[in-house]
Every structure is written in structure tokens, then in C-alpha cells.
BATI-926098 format. One line per field, with one value per residue: residue in three letters; x, y, z of N, C-alpha, C in turn. Coordinates in Angstrom, 1 decimal. Atoms other than C-alpha are relative to their C-alpha. Example, Ala and Ser with C-alpha at 12.3 -4.5 7.8 and 13.67 -1.06 7.14 Angstrom:
BEGIN
rest	[ALA,SER] .
n.px	[0.9,-0.9] .
n.py	[-1.2,-1.1] .
n.pz	[0.0,0.0] .
ca.px	[12.3,13.7] .
ca.py	[-4.5,-1.1] .
ca.pz	[7.8,7.1] .
c.px	[0.9,-0.8] .
c.py	[1.2,1.1] .
c.pz	[0.0,0.8] .
REM end
This chain:
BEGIN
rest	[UNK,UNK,UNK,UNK,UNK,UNK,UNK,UNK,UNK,UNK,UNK,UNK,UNK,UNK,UNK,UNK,UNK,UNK,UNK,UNK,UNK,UNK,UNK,UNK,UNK,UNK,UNK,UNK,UNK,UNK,UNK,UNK,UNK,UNK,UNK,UNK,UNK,UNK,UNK,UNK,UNK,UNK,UNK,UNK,UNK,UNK,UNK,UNK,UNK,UNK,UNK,UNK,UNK,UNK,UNK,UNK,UNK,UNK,UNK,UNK,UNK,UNK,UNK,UNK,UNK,UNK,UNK,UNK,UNK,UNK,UNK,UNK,UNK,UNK,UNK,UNK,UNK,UNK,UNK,UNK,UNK,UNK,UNK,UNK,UNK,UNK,UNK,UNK,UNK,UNK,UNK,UNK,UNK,UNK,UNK,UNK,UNK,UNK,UNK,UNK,UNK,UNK,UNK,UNK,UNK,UNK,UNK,UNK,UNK,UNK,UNK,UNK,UNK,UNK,UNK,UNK,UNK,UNK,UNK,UNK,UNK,UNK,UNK,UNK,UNK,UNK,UNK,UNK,UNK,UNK,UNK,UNK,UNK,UNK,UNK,UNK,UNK,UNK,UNK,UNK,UNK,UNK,UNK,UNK,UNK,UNK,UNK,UNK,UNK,UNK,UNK,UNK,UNK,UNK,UNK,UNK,UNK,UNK,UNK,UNK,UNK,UNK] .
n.px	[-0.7,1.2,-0.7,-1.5,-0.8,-0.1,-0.9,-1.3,-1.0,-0.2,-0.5,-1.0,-0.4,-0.4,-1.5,-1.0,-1.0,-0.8,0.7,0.6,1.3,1.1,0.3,0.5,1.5,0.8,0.2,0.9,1.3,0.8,0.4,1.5,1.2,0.4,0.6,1.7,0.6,0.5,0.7,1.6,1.2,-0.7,0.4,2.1,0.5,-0.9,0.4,1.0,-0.1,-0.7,1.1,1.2,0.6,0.4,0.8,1.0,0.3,0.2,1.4,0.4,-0.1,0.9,1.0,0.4,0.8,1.8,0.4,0.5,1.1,1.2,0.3,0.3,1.2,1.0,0.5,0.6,1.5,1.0,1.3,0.9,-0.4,0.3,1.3,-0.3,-0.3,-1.0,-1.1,-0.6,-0.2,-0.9,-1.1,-0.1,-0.3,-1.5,-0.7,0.0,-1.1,-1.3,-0.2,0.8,-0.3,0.7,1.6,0.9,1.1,0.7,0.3,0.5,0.0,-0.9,-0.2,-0.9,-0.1,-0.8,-0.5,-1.0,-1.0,0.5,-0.9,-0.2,0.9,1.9,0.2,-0.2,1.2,1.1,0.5,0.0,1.5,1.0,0.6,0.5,1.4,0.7,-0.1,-0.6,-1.5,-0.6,-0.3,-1.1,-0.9,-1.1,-0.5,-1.1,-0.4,-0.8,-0.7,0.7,1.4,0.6,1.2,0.4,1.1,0.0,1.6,0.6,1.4,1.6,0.5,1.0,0.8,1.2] .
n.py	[-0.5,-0.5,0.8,-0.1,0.1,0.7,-0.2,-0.5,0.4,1.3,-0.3,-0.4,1.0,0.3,-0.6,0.0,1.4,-0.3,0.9,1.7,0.1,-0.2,0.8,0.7,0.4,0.3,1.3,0.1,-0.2,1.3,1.4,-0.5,-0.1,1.5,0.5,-0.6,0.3,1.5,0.7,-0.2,-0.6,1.0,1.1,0.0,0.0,1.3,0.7,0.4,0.9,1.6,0.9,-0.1,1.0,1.3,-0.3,0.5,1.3,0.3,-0.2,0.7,1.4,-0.6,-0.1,1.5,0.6,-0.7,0.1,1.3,0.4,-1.3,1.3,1.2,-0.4,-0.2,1.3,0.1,-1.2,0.9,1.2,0.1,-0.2,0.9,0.0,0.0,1.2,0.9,-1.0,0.4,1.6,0.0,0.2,1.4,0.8,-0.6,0.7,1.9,0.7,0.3,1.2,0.1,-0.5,-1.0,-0.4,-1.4,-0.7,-1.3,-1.2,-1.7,0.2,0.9,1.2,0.4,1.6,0.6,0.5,1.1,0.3,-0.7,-0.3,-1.3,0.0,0.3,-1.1,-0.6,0.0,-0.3,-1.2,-0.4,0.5,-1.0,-1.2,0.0,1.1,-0.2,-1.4,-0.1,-0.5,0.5,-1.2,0.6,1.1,0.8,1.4,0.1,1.1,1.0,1.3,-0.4,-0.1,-0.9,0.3,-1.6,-0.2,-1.0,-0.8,-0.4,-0.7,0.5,-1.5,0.5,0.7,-1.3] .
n.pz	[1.2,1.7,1.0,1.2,-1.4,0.1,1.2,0.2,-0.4,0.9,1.5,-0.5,-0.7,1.5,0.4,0.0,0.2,1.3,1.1,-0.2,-0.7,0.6,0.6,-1.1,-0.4,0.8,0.1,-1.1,0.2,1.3,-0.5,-0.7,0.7,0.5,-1.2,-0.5,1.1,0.0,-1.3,0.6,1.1,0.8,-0.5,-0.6,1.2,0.4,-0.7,0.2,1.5,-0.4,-0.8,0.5,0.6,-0.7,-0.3,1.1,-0.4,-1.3,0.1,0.9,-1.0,-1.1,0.7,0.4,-1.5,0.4,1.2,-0.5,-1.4,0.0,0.6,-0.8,-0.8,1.0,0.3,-1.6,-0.5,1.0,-0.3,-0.7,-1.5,-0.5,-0.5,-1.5,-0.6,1.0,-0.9,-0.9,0.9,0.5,-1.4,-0.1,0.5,0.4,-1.3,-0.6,0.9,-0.5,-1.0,-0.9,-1.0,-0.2,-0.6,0.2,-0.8,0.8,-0.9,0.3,1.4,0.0,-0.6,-0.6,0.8,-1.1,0.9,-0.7,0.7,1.3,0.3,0.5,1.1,-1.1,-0.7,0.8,0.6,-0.8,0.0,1.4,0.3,-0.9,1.1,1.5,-0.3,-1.2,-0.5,-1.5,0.0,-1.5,-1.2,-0.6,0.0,-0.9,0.4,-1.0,1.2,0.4,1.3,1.9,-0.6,-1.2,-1.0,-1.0,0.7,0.7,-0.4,1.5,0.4,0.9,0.9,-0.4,0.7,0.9] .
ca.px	[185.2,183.1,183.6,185.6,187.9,188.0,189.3,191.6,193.5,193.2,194.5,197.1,198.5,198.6,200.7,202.5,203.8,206.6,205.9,206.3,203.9,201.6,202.5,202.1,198.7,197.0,198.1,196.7,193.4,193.4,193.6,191.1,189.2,189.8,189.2,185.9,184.7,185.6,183.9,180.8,179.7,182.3,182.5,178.4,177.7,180.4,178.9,175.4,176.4,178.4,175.4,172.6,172.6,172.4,169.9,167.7,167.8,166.9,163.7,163.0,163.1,161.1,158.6,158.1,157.3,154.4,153.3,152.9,151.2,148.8,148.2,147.5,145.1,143.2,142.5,141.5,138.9,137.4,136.4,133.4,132.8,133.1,129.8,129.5,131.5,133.6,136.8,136.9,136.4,139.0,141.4,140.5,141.4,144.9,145.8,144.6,146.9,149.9,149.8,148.0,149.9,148.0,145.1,142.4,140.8,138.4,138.1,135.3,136.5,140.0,141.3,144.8,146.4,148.7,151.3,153.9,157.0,156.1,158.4,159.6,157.9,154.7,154.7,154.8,152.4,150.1,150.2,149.8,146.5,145.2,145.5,143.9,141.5,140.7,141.5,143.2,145.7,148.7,148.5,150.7,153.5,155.7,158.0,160.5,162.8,164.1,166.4,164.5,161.0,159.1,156.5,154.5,151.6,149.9,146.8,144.8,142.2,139.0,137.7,134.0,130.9,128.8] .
ca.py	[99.6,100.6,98.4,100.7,101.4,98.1,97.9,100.1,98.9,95.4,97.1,98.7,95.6,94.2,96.8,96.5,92.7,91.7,89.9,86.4,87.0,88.0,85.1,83.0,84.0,84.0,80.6,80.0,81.2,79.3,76.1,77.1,77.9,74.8,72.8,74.4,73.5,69.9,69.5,71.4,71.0,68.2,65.4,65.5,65.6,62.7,60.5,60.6,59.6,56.6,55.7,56.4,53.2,50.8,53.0,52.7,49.4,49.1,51.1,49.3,46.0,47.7,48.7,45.1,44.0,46.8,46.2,42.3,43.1,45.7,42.5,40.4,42.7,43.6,39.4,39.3,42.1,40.6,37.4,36.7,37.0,33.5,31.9,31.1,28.2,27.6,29.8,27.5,24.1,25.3,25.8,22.5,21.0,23.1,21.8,17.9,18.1,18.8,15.7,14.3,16.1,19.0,20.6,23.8,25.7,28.3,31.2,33.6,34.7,33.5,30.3,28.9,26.1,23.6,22.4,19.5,18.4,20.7,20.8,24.6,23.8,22.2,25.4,27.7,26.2,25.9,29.4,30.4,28.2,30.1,32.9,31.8,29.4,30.3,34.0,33.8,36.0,34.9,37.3,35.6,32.8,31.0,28.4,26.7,24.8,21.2,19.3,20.2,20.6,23.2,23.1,25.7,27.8,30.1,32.6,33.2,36.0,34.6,37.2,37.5,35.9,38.0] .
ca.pz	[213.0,209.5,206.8,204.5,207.9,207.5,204.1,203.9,206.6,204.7,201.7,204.0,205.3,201.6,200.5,202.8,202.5,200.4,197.2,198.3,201.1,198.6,196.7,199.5,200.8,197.4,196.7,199.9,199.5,195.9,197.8,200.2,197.4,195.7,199.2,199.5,196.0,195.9,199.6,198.8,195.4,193.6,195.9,197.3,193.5,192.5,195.7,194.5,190.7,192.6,194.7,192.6,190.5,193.6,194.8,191.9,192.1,195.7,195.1,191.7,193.9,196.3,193.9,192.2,195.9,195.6,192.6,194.0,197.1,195.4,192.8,195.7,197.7,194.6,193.7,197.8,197.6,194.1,195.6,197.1,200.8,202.6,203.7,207.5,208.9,205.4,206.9,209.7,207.3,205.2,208.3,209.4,206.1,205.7,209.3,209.1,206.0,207.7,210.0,212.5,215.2,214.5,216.1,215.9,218.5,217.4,220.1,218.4,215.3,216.2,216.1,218.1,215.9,218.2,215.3,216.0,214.0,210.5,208.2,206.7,203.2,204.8,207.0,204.3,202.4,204.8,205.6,202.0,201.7,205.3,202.9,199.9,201.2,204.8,204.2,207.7,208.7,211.3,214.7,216.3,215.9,218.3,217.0,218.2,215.4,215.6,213.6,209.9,212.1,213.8,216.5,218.3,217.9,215.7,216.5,213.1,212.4,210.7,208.2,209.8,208.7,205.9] .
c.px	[-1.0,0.8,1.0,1.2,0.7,1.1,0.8,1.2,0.1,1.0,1.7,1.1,0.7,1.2,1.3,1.5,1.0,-0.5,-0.2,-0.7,-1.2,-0.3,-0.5,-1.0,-1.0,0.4,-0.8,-1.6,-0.3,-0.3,-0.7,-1.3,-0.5,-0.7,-1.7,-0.9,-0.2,-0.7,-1.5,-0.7,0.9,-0.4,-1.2,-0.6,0.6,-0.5,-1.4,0.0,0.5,-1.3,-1.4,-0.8,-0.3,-1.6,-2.0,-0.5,-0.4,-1.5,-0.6,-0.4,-1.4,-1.5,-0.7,-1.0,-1.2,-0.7,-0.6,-0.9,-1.4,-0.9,-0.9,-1.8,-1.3,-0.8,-0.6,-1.1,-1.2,-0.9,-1.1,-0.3,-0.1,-1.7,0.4,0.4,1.1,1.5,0.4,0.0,1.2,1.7,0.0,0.3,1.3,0.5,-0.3,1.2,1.6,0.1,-0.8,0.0,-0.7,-0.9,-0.4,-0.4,-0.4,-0.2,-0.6,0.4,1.9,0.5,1.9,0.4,1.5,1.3,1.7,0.8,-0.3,1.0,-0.1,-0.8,-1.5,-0.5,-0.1,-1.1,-1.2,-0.5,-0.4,-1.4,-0.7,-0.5,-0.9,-1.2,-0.6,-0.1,0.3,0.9,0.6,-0.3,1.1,0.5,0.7,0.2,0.8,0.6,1.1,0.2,-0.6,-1.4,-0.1,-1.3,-0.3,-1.3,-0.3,-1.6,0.1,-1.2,-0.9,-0.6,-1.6,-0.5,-0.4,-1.5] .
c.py	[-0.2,-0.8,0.6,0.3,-1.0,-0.6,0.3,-0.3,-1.2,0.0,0.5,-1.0,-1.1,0.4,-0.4,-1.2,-0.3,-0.8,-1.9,-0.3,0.0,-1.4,-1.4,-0.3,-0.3,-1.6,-0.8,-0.1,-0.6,-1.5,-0.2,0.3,-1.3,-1.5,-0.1,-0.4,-1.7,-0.1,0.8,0.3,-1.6,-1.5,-0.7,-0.3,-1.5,-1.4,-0.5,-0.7,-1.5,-0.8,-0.5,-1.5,-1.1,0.7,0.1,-1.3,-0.8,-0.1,-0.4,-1.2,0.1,0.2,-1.2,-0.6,0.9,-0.4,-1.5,-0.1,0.8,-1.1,-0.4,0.3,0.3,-1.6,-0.5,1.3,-0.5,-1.7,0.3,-0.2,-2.0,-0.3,-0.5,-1.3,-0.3,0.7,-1.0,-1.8,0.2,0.3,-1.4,-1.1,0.1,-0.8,-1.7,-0.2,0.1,-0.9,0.0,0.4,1.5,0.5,1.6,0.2,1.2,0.8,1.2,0.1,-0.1,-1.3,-0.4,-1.5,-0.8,-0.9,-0.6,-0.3,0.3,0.0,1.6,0.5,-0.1,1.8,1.1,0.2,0.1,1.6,1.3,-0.6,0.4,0.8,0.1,-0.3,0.2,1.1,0.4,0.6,-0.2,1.4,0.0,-1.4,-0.2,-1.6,-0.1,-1.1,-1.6,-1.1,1.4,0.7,1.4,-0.3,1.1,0.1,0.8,0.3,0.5,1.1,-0.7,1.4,-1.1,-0.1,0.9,0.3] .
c.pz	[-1.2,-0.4,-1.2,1.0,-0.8,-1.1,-0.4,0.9,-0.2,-1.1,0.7,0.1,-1.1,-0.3,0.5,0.7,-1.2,-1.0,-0.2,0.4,-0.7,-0.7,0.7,0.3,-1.4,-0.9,1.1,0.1,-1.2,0.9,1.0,-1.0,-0.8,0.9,-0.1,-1.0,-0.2,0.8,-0.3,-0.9,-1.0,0.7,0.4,-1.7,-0.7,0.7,-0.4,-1.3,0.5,0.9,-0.4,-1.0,0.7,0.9,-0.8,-0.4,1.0,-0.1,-1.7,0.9,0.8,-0.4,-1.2,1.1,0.1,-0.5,0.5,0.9,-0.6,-0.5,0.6,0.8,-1.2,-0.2,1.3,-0.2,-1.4,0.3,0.9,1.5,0.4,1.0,1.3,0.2,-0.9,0.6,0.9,-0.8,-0.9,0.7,0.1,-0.8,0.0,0.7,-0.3,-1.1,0.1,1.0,1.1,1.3,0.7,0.3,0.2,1.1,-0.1,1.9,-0.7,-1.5,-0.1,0.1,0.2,-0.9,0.8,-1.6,0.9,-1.0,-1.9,-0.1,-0.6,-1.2,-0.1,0.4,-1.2,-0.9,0.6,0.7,-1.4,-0.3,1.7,-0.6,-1.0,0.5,1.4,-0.3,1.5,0.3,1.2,1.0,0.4,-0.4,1.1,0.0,0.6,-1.6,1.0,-0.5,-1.5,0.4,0.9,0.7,0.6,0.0,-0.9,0.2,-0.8,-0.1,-0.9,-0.6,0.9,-1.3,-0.8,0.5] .
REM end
């Protein structure tokens, strides 16, 4: 069937309803029309003004913690390279200062640190002065927590020699 076919027996079919029917379907189709408007253009529009201010503040948050790390790597690429052997003396001081339980083994330009009843803050710090002072980065961890303490190990990269 052609589309004015079509039409006209659309129009036909019109005519020839009574006037409630009419009144009927075109309230019908308004609330189909109204349907259709809140669901795709009011509500999707209404959802993003309700979501938009925790989302801004997500990636604000998100973007501080950038801004921190870019900070961080920039003050790490301005120092000076370490001379050969200080990396692994400044390991060896981080570690004897968390207790005497602790111990180094250099593998290369890795070294394996054997840590015994550390406390959370200790631990912390001490990975915080790898960073600064050894320029060490963790590879690997495996703790084990108890009580207040942790114990384990931890496999460090050594920035190489110059």
C-alpha cells in the first residue's frame, strides 16, 4: 500500500469514529506524547543536574590527587641522581630504624627486606623515606597483620647507579 492509500484510509477510519473515540484516542496520543518527552528529554536532563554536583566533586578530588602526584614526580626528577652504593645505605638506615628485627638483602638492583613486628605508622614511614631517601620503589609486599603489628616482606627497586 502507497502512502497516500495509506492516508486516506487513515482519514477514513477517523471520520468514521464517533466523537468520543476521537476524544479518546487524541487524549491518548497526548499522553503518549507527554510519556515520550518526560522519558527522553526531561527526566535524562533532570538526572544529570541531580548528579552533576557530586560528580564534580569527584573529579575535583580526583584532580587535587593529580595535581599532587605531578608535584611529587616533578621534585623526583629535579634532584640529583644518587651516587653508587648511597640507595642501598639509605635503605639500610630506613630499615635498622624500624627495629632490630629487621633485615636487607640486595639481589642486583633489587633488594628483599625481611620486616618483623612493624607497627602501621613505622611502616608508613618507612616507606615514605624508601621514597625520598633511597628513591626505592615497593614491587612487591606481603604482610601479614598481628595484633597492632605487621610482618612480612617487601621487594624494592633500586633506582640504578649513574
Amino acid at each position: 500500500m502507497n502512502p497516500t492509500a495509506l492516508r486516506a484510509t487513515l482519514r477514513a477510519r477517523w471520520a468514521a469514529l464517533k466523537p468520543q473515540e476521537r476524544q479518546g484516542l487524541g487524549l491518548a496520543a497526548a499522553l503518549l506524547g507527554v510519556l515520550l518527552l518526560w522519558s527522553l528529554w526531561l527526566q535524562p536532563t533532570l538526572r544529570t543536574l541531580r548528579e552533576a554536583p557530586l560528580q564534580r566533586a569527584a573529579l575535583a578530588t580526583q584532580l587535587q590527587q593529580m595535581r599532587q602526584q605531578a608535584a611529587e614526580v616533578r621534585s623526583l626528577r629535579e634532584r640529583p641522581p644518587l651516587a653508587a652504593g648511597q640507595a642501598e645505605a639509605a635503605l639500610q638506615a630506613a630499615t635498622a630504624a624500624l627495629g632490630a628485627g629487621n633485615r636487607v638483602q640486595m639481589q642486583g638492583d633489587r633488594a628483599v627486606v625481611a620486616l618483623q613486628g612493624v607497627s602501621g605508622e613505622a611502616l608508613l614511614g618507612w616507606l615514605r623515606e624508601l621514597r625520598a631517601g633511597a628513591r626505592a620503589l615497593p614491587v612487591e609486599l606481603k604482610l601479614r597483620r598481628q595484633g597492632e603489628l605487621y610482618s612480612g616482606s617487601a621487594v624494592l627497586a633500586l633506582p640504578p647507579a649513574p
